[in-house]
VMD Tcl script that builds the backbone (N, CA, C; Angstrom):
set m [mol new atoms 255]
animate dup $m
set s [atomselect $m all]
$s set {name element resname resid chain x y z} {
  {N N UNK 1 A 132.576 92.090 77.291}
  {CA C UNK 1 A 132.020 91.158 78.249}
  {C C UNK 1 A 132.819 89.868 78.250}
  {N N UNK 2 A 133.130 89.610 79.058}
  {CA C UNK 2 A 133.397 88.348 79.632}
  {C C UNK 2 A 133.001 86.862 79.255}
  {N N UNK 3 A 133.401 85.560 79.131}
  {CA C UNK 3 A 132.065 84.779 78.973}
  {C C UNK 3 A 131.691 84.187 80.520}
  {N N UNK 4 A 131.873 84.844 81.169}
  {CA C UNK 4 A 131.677 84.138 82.597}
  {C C UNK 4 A 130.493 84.825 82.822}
  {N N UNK 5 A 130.374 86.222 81.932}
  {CA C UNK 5 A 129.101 86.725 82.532}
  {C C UNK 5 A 128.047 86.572 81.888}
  {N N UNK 6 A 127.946 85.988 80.430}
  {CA C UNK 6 A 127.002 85.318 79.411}
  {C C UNK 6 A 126.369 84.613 79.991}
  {N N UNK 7 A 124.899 84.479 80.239}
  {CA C UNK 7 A 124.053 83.516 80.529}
  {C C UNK 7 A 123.936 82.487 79.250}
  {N N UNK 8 A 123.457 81.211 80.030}
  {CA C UNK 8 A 123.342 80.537 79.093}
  {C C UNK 8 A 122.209 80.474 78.150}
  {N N UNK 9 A 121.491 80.177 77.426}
  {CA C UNK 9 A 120.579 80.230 76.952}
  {C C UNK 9 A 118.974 79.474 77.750}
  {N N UNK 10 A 119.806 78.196 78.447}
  {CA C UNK 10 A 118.919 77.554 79.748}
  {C C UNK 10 A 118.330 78.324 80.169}
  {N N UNK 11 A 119.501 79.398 81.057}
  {CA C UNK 11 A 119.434 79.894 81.998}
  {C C UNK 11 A 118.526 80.760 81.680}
  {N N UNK 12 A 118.695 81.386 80.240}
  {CA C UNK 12 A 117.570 82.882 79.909}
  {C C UNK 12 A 116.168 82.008 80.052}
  {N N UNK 13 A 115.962 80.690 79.459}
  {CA C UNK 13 A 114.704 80.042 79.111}
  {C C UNK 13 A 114.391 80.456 80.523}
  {N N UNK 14 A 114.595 79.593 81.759}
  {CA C UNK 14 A 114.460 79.339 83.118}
  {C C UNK 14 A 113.854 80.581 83.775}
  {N N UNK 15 A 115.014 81.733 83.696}
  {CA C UNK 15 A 114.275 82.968 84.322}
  {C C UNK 15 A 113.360 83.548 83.360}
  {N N UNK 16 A 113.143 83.783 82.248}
  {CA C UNK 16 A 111.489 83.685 81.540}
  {C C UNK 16 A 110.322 83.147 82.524}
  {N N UNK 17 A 111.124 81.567 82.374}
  {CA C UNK 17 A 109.999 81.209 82.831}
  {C C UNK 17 A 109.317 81.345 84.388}
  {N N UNK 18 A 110.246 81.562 84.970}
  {CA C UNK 18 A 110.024 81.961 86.149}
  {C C UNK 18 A 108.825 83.522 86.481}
  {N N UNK 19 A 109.633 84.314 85.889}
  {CA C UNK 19 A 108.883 85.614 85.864}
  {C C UNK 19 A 107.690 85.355 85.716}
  {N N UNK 20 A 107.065 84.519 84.345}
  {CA C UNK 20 A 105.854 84.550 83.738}
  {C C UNK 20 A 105.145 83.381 85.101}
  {N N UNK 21 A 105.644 82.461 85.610}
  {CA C UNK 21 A 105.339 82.171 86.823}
  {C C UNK 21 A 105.219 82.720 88.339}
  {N N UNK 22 A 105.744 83.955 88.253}
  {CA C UNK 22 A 105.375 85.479 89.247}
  {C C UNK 22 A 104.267 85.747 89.147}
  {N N UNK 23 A 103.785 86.755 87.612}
  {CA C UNK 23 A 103.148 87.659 87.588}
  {C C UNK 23 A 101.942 86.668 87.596}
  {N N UNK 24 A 101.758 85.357 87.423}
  {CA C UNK 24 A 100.385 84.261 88.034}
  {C C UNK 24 A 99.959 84.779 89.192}
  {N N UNK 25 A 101.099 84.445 89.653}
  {CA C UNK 25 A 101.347 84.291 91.371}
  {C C UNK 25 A 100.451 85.793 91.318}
  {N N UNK 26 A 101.096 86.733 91.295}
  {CA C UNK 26 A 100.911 87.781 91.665}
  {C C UNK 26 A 99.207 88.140 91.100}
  {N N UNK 27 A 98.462 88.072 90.138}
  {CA C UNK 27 A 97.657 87.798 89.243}
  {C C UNK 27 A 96.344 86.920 90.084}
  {N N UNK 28 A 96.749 86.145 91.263}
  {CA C UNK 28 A 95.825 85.580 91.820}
  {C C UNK 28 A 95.513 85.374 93.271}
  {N N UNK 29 A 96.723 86.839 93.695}
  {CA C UNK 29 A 96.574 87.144 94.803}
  {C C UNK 29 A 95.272 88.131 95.282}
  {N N UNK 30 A 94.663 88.055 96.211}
  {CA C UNK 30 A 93.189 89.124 96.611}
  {C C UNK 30 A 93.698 90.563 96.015}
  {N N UNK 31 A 92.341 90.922 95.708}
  {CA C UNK 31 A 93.188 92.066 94.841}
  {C C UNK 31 A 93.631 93.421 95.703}
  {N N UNK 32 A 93.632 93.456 97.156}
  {CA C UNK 32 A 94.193 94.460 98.093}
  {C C UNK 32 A 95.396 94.303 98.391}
  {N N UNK 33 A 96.161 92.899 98.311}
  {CA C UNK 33 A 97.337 92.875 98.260}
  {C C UNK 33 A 97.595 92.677 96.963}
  {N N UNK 34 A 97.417 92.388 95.971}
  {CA C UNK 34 A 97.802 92.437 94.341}
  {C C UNK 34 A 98.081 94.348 94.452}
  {N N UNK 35 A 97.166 95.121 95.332}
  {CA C UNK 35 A 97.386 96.298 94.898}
  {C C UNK 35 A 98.885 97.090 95.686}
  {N N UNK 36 A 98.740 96.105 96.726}
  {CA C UNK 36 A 100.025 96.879 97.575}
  {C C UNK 36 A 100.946 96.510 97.114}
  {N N UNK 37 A 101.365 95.017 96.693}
  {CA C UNK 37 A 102.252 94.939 95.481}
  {C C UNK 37 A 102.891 95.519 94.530}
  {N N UNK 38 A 101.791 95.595 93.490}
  {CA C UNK 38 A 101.859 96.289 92.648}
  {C C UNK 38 A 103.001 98.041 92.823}
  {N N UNK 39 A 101.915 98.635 93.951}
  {CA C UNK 39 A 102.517 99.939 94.522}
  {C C UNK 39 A 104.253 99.506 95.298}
  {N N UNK 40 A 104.110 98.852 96.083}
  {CA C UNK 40 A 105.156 98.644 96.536}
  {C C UNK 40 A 106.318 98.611 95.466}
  {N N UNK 41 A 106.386 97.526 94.895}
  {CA C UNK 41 A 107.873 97.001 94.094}
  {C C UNK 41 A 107.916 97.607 92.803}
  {N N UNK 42 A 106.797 97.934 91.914}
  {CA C UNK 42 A 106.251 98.221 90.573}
  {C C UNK 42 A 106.386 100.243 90.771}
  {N N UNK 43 A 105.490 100.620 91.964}
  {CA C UNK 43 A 105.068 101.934 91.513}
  {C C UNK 43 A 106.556 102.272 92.753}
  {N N UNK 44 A 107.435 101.836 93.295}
  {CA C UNK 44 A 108.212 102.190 94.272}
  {C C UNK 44 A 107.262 103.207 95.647}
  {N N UNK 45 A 106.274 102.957 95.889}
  {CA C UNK 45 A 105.688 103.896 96.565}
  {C C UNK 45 A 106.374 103.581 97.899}
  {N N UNK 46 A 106.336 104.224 99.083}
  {CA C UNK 46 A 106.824 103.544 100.535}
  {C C UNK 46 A 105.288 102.869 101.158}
  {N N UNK 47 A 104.923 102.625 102.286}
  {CA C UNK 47 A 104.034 101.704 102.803}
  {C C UNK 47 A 103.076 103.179 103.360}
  {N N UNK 48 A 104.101 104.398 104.065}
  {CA C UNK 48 A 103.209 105.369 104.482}
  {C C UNK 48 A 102.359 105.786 103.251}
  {N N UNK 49 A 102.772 105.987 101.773}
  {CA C UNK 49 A 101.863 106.390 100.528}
  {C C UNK 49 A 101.047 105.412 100.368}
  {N N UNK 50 A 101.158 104.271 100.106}
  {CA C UNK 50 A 100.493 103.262 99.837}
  {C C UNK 50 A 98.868 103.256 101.089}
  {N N UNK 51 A 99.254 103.635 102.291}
  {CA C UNK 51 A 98.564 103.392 103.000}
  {C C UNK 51 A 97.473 105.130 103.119}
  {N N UNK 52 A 97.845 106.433 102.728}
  {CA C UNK 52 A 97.192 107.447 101.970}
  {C C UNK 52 A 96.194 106.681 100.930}
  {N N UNK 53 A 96.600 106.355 100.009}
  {CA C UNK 53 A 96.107 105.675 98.943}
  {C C UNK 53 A 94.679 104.887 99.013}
  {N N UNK 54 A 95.307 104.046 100.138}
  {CA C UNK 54 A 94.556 102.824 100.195}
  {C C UNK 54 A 93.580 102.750 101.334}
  {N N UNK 55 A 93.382 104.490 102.353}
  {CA C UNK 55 A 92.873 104.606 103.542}
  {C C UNK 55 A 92.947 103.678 104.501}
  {N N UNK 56 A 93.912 103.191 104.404}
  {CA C UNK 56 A 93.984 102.117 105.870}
  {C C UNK 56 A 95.434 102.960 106.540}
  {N N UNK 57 A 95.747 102.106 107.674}
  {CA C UNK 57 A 96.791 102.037 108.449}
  {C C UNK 57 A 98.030 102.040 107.554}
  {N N UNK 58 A 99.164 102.653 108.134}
  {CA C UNK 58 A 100.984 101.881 107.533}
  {C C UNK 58 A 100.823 100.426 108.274}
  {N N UNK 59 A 100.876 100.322 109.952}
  {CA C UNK 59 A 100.527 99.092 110.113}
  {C C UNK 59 A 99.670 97.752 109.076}
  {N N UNK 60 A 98.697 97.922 108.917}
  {CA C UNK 60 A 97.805 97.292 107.969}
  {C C UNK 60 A 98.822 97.060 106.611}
  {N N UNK 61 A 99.296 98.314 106.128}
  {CA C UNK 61 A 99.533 97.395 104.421}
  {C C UNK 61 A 100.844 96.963 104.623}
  {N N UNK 62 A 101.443 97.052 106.160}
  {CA C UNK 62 A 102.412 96.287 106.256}
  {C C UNK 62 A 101.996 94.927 106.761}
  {N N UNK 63 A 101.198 94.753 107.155}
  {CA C UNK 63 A 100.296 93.043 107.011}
  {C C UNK 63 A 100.084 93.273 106.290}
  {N N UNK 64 A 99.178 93.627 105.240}
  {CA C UNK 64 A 98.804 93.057 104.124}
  {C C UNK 64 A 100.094 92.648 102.924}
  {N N UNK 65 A 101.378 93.590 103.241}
  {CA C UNK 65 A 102.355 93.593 102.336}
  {C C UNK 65 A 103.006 91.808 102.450}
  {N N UNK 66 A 102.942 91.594 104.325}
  {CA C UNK 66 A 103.838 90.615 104.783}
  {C C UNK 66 A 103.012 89.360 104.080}
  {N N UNK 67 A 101.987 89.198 104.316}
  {CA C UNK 67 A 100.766 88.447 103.922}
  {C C UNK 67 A 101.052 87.369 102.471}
  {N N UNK 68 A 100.946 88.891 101.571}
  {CA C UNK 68 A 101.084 88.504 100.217}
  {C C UNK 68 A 102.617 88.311 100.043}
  {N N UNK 69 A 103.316 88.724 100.522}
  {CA C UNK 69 A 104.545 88.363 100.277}
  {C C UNK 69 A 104.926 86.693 100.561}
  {N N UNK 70 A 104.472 86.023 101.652}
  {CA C UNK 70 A 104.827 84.961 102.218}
  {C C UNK 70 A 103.410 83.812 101.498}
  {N N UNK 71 A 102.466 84.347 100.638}
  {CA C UNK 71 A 101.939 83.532 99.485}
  {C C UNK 71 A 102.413 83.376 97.962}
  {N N UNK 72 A 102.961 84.501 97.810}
  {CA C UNK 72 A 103.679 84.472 96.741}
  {C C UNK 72 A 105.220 83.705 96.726}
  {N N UNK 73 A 106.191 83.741 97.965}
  {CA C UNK 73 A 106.815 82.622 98.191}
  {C C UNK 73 A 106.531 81.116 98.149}
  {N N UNK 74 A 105.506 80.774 99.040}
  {CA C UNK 74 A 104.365 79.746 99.003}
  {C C UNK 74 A 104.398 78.997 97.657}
  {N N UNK 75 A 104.176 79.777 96.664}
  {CA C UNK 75 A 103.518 79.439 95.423}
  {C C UNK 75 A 104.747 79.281 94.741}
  {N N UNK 76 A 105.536 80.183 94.787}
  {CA C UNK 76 A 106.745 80.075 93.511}
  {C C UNK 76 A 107.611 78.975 94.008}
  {N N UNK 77 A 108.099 78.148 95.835}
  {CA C UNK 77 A 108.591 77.470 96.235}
  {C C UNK 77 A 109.662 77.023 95.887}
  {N N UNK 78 A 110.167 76.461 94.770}
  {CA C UNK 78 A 112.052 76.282 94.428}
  {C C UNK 78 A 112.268 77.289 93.430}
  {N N UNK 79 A 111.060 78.436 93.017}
  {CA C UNK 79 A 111.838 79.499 91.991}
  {C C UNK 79 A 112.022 80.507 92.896}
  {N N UNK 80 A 111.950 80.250 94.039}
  {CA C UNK 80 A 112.380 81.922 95.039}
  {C C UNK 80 A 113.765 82.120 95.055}
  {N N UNK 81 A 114.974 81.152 94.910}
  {CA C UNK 81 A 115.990 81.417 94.759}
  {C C UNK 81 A 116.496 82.634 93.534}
  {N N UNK 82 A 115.894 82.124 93.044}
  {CA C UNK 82 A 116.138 82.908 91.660}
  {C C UNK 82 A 115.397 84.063 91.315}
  {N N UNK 83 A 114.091 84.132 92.377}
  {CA C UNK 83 A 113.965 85.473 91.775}
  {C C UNK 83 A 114.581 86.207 92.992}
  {N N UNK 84 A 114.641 86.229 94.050}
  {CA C UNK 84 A 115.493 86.762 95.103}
  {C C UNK 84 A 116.796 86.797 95.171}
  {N N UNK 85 A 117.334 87.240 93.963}
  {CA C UNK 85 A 119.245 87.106 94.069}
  {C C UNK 85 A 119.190 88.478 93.856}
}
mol reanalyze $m
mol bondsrecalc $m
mol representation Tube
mol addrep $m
């Protein structure tokens, strides 16, 4: 390895802390989108399974997906850079 590709030790603190400032986020979202979440990014499901699952619409848990997605931005506000790279 390189040292260009060594994080710094900051840097490890920072994204720690960030994460553990996600799963809040995520943690205090309604729990129908905490669940499409969850399925979405966590269980890799697509939106058509998720929406089997969850007896609603694909439409629907794609609002509900967009929803929670754009509160959880909301909330994390200057750590979205970083978790979105």
């Amino acid at each position: 390895l390189s040292t260009t590709s060594l994080e710094s030790p900051e840097s490890n603190i920072e994204k720690m802390e960030v994460k553990r400032i996600l799963a809040e986020a995520i943690d205090e979202l309604k729990e129908r989108e905490k669940k499409v979440i969850l399925l979405y990014y966590y269980e890799e499901l697509t939106l058509k399974e998720i929406s089997a699952i969850l007896g609603v619409t694909e439409s629907r848990i794609s609002q509900i997906h967009t929803k929670a997605v754009l509160s959880l931005q909301t909330k994390l506000g200057r750590y979205k850079n970083l978790l979105f790279q």
